[in-house]
N, C-alpha and C positions, 0 to 999 in steps of 0.2 A: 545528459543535460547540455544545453548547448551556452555556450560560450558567453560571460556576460550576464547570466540569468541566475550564477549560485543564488546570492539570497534570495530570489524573490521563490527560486524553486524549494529551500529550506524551510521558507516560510510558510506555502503551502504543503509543502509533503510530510513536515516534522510532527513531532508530537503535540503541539498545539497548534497545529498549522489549519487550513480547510480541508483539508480532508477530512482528519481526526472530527472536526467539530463536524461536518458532516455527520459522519459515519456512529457519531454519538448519538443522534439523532434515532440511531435504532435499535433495534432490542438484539440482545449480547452481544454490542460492541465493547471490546476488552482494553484495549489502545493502540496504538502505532509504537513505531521504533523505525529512526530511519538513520540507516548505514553509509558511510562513504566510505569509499573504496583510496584504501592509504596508499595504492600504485597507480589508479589512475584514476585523481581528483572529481573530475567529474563524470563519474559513475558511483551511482548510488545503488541500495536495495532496499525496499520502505517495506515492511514490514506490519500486517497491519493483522489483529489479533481478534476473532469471534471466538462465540462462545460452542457454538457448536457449527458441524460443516453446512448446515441449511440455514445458520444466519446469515452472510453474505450475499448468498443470490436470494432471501427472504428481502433484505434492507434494498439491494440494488432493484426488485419490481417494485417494491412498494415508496420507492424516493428514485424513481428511475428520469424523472425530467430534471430534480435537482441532480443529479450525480452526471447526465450527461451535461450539464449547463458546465459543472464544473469542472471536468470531461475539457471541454473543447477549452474554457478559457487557459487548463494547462496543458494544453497542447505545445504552447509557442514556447515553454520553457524544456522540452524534453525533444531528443531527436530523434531515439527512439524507447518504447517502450514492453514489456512482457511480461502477463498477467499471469501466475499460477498458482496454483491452490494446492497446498500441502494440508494433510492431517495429522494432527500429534494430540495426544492426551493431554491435556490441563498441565502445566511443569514441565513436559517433557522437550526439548527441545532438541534430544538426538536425532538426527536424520535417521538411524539404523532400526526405530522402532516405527512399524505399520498400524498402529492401532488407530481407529480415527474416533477422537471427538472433539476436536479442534481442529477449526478452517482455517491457515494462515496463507491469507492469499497475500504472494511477494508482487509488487509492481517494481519493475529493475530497468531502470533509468540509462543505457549505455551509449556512450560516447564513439565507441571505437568503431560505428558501421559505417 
């Protein structure tokens, strides 16, 4: 996240922020969670929760002009960013379980590059 821009980037990336109300917007969106990193302030990992692993890139074609609109306007609040897509069961949130029916794509906000 780049220097200056904590809230307005909280705002957007949080659990009632634009994204979340975006991403509400489509079918088994679960909710957001978004983490700061307590050693280096401004790096985050936004967390964001479907219901199954083809709802994310379901929601992203079918709201794909809103989602880049909103895309580019946060651009100017992050320096860099990386998108990946974990699968976990419903509840589960061990990294050591492989079963997928839950998309948790992380967007990870880091400062240090």
């Amino acid at each position: 996240m780049k220097p200056g821009h904590e809230r307005a980037f909280e705002d957007a990336y949080g659990p009632l922020g634009a994204w979340a109300t975006l991403f509400a917007q489509g079918s088994g969106f679960l909710g957001t969670e978004l983490l700061r990193d307590e050693t280096q302030p401004r790096r985050y990992l936004t967390i964001d929760r479907w219901s199954s692993a083809q709802a994310f890139p379901t929601f992203k074609r079918v709201r794909a002009a809103q989602y880049e609109q909103l895309d580019t306007a946060c651009n100017e609040l992050t320096e860099s960013e990386r998108l990946s897509l974990l699968d976990r069961p419903a509840g589960d949130s061990s990294l050591e379980n492989d079963s997928a029916d839950l998309a948790i794509p992380e967007m990870v906000s880091r400062s240090d590059r």
